[in-house]
Jmol script that loads the backbone (N, CA, C; Angstrom):
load data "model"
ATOM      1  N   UNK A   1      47.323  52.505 121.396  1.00  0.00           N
ATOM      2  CA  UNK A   1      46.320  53.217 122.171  1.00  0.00           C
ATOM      3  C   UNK A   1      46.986  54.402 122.870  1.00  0.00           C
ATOM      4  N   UNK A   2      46.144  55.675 122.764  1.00  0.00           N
ATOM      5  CA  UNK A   2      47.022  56.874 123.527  1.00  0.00           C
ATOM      6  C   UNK A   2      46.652  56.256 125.169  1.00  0.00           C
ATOM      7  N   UNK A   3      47.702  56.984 125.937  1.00  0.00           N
ATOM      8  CA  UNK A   3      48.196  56.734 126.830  1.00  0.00           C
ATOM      9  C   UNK A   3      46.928  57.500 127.655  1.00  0.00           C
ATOM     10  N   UNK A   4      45.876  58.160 127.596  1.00  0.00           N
ATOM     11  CA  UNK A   4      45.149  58.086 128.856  1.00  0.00           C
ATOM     12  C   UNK A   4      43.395  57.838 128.360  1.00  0.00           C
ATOM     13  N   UNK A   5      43.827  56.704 127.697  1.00  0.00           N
ATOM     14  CA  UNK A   5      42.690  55.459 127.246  1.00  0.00           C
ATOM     15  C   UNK A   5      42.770  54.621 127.640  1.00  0.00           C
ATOM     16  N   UNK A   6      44.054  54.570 128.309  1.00  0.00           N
ATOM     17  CA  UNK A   6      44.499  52.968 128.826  1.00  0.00           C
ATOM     18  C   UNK A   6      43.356  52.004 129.646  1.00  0.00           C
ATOM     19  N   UNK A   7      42.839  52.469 130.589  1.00  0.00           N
ATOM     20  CA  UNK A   7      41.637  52.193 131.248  1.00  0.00           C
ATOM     21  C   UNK A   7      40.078  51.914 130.598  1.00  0.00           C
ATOM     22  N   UNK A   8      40.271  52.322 128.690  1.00  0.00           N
ATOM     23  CA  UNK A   8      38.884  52.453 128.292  1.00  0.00           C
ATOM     24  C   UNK A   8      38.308  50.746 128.179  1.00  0.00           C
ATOM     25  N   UNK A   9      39.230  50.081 127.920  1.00  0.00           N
ATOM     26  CA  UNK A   9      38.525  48.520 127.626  1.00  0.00           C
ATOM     27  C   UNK A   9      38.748  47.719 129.191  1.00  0.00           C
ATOM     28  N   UNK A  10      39.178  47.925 130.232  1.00  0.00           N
ATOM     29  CA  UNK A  10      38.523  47.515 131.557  1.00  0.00           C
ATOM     30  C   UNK A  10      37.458  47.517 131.940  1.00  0.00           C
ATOM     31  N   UNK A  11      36.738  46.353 132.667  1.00  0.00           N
ATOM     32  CA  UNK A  11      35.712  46.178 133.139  1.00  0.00           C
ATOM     33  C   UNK A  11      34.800  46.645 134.185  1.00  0.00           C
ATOM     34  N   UNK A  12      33.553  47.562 134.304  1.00  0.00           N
ATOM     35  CA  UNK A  12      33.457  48.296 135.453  1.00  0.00           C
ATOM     36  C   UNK A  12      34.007  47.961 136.844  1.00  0.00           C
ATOM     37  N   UNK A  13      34.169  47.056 137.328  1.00  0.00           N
ATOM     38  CA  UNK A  13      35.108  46.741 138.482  1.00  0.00           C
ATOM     39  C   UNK A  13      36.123  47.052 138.553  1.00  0.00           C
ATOM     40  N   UNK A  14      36.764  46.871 137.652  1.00  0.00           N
ATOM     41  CA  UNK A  14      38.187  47.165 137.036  1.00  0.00           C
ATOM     42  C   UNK A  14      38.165  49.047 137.423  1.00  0.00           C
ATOM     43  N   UNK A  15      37.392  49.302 136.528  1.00  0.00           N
ATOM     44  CA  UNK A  15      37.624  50.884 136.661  1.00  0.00           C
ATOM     45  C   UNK A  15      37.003  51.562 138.150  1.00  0.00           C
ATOM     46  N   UNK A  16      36.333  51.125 138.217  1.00  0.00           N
ATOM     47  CA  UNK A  16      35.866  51.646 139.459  1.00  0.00           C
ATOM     48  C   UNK A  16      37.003  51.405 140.878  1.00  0.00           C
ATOM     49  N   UNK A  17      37.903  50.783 141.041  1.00  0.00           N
ATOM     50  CA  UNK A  17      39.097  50.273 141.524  1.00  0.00           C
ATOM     51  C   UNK A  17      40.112  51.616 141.351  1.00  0.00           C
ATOM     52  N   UNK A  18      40.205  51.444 140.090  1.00  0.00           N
ATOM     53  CA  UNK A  18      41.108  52.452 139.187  1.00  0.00           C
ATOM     54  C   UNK A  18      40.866  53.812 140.001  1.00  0.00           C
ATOM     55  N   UNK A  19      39.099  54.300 139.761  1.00  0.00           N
ATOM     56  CA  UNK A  19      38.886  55.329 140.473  1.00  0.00           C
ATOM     57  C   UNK A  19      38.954  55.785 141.460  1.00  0.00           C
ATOM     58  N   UNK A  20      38.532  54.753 142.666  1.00  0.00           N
ATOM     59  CA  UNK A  20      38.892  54.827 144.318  1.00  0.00           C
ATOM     60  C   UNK A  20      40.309  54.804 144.130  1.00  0.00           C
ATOM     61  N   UNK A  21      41.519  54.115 143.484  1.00  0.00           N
ATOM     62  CA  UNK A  21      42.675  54.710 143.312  1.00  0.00           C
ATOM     63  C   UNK A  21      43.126  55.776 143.575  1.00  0.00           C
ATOM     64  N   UNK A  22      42.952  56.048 142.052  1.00  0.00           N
ATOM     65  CA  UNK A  22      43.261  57.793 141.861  1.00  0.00           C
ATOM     66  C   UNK A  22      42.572  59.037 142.659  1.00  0.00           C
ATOM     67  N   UNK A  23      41.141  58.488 143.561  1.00  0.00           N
ATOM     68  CA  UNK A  23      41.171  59.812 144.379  1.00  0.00           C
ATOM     69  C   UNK A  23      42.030  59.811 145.868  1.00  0.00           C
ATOM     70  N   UNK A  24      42.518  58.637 146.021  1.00  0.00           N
ATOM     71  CA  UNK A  24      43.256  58.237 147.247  1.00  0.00           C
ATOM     72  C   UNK A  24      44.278  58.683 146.904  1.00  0.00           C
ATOM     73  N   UNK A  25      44.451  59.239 146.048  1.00  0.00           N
ATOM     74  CA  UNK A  25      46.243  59.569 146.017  1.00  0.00           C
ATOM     75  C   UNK A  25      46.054  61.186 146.194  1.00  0.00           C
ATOM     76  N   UNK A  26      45.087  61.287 146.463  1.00  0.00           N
ATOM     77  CA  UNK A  26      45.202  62.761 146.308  1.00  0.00           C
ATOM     78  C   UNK A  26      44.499  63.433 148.459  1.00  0.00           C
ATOM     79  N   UNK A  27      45.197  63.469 148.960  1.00  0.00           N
ATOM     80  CA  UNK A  27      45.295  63.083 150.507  1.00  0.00           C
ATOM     81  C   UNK A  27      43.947  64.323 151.144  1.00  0.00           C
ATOM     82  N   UNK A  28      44.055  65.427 150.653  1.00  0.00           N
ATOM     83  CA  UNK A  28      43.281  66.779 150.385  1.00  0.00           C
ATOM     84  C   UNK A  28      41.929  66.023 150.055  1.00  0.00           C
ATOM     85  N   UNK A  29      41.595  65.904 149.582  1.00  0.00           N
ATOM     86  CA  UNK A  29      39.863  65.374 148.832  1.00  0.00           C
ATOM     87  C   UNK A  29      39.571  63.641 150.062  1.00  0.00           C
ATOM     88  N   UNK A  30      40.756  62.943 149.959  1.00  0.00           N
ATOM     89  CA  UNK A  30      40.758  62.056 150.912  1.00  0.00           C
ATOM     90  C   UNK A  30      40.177  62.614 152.038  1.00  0.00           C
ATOM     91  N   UNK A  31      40.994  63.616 152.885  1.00  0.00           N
ATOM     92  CA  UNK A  31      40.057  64.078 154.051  1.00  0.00           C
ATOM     93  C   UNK A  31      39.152  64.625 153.958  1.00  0.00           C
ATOM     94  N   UNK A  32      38.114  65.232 153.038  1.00  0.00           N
ATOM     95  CA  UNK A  32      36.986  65.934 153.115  1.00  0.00           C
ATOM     96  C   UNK A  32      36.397  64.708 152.889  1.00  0.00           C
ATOM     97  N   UNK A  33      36.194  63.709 152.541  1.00  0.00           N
ATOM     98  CA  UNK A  33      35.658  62.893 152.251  1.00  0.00           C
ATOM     99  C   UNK A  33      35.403  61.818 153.455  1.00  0.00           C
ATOM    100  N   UNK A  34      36.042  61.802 154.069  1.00  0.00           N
ATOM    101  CA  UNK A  34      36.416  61.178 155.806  1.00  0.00           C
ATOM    102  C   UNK A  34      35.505  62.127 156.362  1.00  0.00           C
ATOM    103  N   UNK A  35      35.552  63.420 156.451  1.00  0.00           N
ATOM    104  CA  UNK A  35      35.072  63.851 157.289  1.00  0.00           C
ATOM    105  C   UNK A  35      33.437  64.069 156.990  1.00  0.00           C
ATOM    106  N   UNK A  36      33.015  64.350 155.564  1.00  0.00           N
ATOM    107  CA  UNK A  36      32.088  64.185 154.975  1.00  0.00           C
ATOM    108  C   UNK A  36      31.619  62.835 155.556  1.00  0.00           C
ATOM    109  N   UNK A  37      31.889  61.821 155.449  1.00  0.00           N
ATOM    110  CA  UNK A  37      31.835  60.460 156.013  1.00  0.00           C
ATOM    111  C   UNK A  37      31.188  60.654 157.492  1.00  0.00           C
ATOM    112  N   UNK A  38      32.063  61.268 158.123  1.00  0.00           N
ATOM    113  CA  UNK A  38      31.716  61.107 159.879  1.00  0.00           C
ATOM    114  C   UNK A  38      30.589  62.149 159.939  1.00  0.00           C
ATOM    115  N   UNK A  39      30.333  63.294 159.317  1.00  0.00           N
ATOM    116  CA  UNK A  39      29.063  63.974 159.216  1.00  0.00           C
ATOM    117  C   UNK A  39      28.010  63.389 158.928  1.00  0.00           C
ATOM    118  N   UNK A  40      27.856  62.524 158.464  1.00  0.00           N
ATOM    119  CA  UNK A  40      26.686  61.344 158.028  1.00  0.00           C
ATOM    120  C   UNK A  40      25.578  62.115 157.104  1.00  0.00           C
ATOM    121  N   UNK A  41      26.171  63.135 156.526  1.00  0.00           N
ATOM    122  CA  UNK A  41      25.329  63.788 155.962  1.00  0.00           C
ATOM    123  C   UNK A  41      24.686  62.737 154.876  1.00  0.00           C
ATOM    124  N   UNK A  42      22.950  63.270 154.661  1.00  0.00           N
ATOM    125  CA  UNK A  42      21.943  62.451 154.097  1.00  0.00           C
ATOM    126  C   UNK A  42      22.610  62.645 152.542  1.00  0.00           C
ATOM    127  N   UNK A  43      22.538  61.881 152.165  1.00  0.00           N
ATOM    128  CA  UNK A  43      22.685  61.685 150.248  1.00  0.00           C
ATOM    129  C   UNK A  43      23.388  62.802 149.442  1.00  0.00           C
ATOM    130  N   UNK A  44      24.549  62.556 150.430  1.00  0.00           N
ATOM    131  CA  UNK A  44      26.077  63.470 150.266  1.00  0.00           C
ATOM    132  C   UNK A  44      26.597  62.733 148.927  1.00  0.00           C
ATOM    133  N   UNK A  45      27.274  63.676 148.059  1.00  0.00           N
ATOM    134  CA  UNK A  45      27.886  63.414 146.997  1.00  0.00           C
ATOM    135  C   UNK A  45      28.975  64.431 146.780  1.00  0.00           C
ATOM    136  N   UNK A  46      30.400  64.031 146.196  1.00  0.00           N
ATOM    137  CA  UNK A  46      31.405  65.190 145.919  1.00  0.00           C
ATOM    138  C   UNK A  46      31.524  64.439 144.220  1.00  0.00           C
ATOM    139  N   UNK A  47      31.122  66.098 143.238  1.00  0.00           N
ATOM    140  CA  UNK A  47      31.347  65.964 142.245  1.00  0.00           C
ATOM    141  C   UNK A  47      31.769  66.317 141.449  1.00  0.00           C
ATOM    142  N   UNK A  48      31.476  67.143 140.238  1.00  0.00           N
ATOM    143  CA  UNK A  48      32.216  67.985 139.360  1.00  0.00           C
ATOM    144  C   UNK A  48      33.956  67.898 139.650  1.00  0.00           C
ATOM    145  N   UNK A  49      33.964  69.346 139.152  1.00  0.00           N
ATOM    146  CA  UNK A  49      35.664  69.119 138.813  1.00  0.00           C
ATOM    147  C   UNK A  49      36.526  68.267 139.538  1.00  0.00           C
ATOM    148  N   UNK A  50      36.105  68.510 141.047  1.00  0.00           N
ATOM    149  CA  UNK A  50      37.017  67.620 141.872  1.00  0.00           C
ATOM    150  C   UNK A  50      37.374  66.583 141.675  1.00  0.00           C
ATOM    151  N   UNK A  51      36.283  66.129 140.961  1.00  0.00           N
ATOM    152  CA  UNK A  51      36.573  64.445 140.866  1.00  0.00           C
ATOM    153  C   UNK A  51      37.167  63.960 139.282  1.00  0.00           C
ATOM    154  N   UNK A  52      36.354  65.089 138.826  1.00  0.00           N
ATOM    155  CA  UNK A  52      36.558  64.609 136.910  1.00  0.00           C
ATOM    156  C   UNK A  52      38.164  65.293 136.518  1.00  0.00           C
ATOM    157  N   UNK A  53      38.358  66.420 136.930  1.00  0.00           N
ATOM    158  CA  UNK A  53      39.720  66.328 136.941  1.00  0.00           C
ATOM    159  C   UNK A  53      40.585  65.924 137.435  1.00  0.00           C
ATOM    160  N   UNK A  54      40.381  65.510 138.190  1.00  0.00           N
ATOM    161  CA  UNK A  54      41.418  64.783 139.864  1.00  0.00           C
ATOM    162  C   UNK A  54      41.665  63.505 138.372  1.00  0.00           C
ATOM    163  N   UNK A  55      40.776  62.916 137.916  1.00  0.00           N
ATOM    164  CA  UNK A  55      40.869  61.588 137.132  1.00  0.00           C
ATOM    165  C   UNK A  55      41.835  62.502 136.116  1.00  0.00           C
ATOM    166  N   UNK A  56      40.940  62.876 135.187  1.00  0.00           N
ATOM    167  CA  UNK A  56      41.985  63.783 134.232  1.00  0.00           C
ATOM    168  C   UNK A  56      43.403  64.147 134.307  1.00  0.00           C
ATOM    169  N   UNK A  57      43.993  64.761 135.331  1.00  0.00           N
ATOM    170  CA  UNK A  57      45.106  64.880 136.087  1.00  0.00           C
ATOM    171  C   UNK A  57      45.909  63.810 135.618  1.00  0.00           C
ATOM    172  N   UNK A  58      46.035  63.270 136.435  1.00  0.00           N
ATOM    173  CA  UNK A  58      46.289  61.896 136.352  1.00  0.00           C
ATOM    174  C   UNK A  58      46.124  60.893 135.428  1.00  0.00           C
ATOM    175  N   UNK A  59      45.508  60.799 134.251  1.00  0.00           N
ATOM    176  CA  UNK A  59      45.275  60.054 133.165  1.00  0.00           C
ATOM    177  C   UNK A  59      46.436  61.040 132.373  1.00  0.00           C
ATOM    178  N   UNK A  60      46.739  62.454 132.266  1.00  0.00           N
ATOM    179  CA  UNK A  60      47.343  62.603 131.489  1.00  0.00           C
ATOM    180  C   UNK A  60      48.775  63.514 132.049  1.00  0.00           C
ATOM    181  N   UNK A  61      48.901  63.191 133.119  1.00  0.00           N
ATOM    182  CA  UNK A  61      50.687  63.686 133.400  1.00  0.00           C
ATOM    183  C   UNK A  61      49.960  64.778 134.284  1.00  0.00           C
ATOM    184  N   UNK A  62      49.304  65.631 134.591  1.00  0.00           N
ATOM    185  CA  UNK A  62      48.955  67.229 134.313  1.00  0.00           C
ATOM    186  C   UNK A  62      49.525  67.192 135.711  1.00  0.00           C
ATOM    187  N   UNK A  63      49.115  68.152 136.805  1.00  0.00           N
ATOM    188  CA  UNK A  63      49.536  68.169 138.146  1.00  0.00           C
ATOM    189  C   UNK A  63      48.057  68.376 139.149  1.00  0.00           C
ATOM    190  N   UNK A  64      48.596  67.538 140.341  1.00  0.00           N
ATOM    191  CA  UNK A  64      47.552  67.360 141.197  1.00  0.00           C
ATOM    192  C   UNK A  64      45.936  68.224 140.739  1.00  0.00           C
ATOM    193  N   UNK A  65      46.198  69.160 140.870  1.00  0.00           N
ATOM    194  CA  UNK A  65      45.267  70.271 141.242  1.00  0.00           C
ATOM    195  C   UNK A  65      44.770  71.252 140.197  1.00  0.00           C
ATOM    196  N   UNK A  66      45.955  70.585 139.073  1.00  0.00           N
ATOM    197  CA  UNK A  66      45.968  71.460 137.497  1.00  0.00           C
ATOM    198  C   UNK A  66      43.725  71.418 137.267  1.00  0.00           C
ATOM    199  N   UNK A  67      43.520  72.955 137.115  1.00  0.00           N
ATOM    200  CA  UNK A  67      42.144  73.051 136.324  1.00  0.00           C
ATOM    201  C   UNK A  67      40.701  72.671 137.571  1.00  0.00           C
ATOM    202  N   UNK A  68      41.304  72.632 138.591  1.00  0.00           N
ATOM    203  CA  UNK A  68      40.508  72.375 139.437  1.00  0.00           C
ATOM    204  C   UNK A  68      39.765  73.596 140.066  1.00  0.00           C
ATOM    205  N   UNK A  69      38.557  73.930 139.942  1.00  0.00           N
ATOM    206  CA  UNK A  69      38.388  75.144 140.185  1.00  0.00           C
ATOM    207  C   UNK A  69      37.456  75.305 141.556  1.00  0.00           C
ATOM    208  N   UNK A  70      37.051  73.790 142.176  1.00  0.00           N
ATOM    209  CA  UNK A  70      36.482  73.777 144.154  1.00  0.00           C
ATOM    210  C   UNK A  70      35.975  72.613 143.826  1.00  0.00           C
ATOM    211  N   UNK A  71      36.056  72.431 145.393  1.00  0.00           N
ATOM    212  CA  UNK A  71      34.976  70.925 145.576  1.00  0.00           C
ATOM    213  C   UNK A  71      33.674  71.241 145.625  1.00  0.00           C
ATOM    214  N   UNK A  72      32.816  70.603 144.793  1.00  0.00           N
ATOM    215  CA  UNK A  72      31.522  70.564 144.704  1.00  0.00           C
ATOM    216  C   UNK A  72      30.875  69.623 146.101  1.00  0.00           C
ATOM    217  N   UNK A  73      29.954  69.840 146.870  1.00  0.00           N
ATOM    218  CA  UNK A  73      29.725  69.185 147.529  1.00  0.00           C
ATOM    219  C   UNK A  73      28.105  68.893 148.018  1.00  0.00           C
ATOM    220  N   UNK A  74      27.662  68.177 147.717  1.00  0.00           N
ATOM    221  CA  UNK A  74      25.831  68.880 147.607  1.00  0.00           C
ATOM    222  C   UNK A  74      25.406  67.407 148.573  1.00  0.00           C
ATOM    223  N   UNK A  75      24.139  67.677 149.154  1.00  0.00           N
ATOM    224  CA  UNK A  75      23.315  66.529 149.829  1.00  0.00           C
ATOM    225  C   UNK A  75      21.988  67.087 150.113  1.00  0.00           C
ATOM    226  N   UNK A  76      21.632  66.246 150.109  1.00  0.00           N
ATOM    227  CA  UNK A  76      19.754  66.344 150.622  1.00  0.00           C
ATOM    228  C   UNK A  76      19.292  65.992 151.887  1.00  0.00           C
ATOM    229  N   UNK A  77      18.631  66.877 152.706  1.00  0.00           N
ATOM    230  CA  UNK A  77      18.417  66.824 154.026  1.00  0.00           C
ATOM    231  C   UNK A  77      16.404  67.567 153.834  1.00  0.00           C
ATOM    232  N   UNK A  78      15.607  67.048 153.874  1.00  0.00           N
ATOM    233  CA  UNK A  78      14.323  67.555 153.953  1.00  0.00           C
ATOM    234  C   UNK A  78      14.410  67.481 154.837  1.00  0.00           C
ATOM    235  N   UNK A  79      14.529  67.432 155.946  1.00  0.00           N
ATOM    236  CA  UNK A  79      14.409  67.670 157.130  1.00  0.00           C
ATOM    237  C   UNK A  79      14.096  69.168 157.874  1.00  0.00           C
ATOM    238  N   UNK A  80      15.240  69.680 157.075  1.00  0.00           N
ATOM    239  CA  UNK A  80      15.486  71.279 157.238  1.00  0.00           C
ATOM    240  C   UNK A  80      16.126  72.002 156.427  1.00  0.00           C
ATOM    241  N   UNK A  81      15.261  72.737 155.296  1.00  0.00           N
ATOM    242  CA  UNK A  81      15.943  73.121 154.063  1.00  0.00           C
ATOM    243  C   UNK A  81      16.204  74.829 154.250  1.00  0.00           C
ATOM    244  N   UNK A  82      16.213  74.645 155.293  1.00  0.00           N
ATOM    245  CA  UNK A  82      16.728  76.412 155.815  1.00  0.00           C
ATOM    246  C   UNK A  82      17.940  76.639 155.462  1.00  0.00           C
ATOM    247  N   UNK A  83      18.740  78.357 155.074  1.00  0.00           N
ATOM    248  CA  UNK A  83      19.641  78.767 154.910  1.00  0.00           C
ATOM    249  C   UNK A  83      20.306  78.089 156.190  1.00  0.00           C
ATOM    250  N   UNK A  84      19.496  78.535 157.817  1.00  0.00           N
ATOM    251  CA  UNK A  84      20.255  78.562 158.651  1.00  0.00           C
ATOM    252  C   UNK A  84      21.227  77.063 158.754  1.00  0.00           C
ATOM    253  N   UNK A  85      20.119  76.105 158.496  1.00  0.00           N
ATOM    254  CA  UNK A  85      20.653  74.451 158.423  1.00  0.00           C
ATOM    255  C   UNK A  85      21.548  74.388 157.377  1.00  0.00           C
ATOM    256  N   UNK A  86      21.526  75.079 156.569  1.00  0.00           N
ATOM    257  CA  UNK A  86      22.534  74.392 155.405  1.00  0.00           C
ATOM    258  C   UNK A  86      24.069  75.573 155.915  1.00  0.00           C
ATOM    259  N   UNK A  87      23.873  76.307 156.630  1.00  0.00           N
ATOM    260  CA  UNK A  87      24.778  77.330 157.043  1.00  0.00           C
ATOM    261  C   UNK A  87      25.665  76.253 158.204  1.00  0.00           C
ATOM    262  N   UNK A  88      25.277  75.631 158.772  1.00  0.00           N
ATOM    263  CA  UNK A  88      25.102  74.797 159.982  1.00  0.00           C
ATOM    264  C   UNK A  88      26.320  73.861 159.337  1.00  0.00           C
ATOM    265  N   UNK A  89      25.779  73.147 158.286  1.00  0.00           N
ATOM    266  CA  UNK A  89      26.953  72.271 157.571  1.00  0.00           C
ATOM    267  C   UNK A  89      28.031  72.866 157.029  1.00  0.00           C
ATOM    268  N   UNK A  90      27.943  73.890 156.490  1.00  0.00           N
ATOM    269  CA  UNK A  90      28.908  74.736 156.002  1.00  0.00           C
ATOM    270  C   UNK A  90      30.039  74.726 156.564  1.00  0.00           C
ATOM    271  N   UNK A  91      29.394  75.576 157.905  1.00  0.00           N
ATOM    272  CA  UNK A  91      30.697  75.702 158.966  1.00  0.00           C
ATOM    273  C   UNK A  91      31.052  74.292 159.438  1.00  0.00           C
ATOM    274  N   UNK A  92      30.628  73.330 159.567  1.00  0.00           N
ATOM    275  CA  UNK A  92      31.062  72.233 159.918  1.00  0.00           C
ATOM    276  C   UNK A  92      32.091  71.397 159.384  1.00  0.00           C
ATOM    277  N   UNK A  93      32.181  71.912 158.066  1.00  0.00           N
ATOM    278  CA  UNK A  93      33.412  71.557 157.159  1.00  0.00           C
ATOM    279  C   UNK A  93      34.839  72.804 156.826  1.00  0.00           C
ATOM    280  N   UNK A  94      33.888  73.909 157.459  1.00  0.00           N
ATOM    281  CA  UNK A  94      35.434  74.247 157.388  1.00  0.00           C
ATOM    282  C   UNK A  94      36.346  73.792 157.912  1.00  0.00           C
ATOM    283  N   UNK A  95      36.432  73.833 158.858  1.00  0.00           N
ATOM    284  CA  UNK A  95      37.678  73.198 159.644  1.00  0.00           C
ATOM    285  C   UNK A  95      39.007  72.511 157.894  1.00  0.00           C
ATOM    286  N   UNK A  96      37.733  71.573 157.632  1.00  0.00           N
ATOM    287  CA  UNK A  96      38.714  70.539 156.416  1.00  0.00           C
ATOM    288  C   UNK A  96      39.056  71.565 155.379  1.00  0.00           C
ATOM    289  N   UNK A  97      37.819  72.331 154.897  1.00  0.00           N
ATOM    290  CA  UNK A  97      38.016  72.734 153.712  1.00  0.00           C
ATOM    291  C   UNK A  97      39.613  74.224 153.756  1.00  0.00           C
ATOM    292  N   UNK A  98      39.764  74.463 154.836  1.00  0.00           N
ATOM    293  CA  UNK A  98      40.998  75.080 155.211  1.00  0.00           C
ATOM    294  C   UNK A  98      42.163  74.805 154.897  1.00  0.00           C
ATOM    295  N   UNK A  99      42.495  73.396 154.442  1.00  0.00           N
ATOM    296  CA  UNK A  99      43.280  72.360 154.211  1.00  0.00           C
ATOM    297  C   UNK A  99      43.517  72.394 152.412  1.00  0.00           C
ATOM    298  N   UNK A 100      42.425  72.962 151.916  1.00  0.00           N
ATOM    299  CA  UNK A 100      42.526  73.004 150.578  1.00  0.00           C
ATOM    300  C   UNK A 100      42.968  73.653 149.915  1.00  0.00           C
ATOM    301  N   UNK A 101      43.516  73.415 148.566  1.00  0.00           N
ATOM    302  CA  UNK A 101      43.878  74.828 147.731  1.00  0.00           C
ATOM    303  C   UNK A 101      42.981  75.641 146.974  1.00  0.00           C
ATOM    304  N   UNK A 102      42.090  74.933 146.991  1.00  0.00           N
ATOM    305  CA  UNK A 102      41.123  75.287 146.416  1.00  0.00           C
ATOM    306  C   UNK A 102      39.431  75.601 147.386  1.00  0.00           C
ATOM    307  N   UNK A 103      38.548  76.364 147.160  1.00  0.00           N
ATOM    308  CA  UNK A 103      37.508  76.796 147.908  1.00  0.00           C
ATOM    309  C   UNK A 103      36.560  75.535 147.722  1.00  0.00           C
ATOM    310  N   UNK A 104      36.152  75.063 149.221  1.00  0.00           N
ATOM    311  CA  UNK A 104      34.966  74.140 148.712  1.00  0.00           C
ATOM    312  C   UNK A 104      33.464  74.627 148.937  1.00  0.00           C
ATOM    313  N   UNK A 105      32.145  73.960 148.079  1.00  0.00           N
ATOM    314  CA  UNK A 105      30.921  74.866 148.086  1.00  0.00           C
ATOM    315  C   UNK A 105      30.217  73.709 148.780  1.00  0.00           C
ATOM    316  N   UNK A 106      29.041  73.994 149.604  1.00  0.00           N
ATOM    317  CA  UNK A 106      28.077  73.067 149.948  1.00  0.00           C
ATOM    318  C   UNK A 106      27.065  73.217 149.753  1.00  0.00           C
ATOM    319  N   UNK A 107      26.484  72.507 149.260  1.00  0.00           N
ATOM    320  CA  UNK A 107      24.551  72.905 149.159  1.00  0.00           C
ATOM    321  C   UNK A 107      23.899  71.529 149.373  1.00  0.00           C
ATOM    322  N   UNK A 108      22.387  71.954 150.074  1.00  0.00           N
ATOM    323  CA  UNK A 108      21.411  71.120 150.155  1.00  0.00           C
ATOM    324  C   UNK A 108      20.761  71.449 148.880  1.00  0.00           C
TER     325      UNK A 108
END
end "model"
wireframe off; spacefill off
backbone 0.3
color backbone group
C-alpha cells in the first residue's frame, strides 16, 4: 500500500482521531480555532485548503503550509446579515489571523 493510503481501510473513528490529530499538530490553525471557539460564532466551520491540505501535508512528507493558499472560514448568523456585522467578526479575528502565514477570509 502507498504510504499516504495508510489510513484508507480505518474505521470512521479511527480516522476521524487521525484527523483531530493532524490538525493539532499544526499550532497556527489550532489557535484560530480556539478562538473561533470562544467567539461562539453560530454554525462556524473552517474548510477548504486549510484543512484538506493541512491532511495532505502530512499524509505525504510535504511541509506544514506547502499549497495552502488561507483559511476559509464561513458561519451563519441571520440575525444580522449586514456587511457592517460580518465586518464586526472580521476584525474580531484579526488579532489571531496575524499569527498566520497565510491570509484568513470570513464570511456569513
Amino acid at each position: 500500500m502507498e504510504e499516504h493510503l495508510r489510513y484508507a481501510d480505518i474505521d470512521d473513528n479511527q480516522q476521524r482521531s487521525r484527523l483531530a490529530s493532524l490538525i493539532l499538530q499544526v499550532p497556527e490553525l489550532v489557535k484560530v480555532l480556539r478562538h473561533l471557539e470562544a467567539m461562539r460564532l453560530p454554525d462556524y466551520l473552517v474548510g477548504g485548503g486549510a484543512i484538506y491540505q493541512t491532511v495532505w501535508n502530512a499524509l505525504t512528507g510535504r511541509p506544514r503550509w506547502y499549497g495552502v493558499k488561507d483559511v476559509d472560514v464561513i458561519y451563519f448568523d441571520d440575525s444580522d446579515l449586514s456587511y457592517e456585522a460580518e465586518d464586526r467578526v472580521i476584525r474580531a479575528v484579526l488579532p489571531v489571523a496575524r499569527d498566520l502565514p497565510i491570509p484568513i477570509q470570513i464570511r456569513n
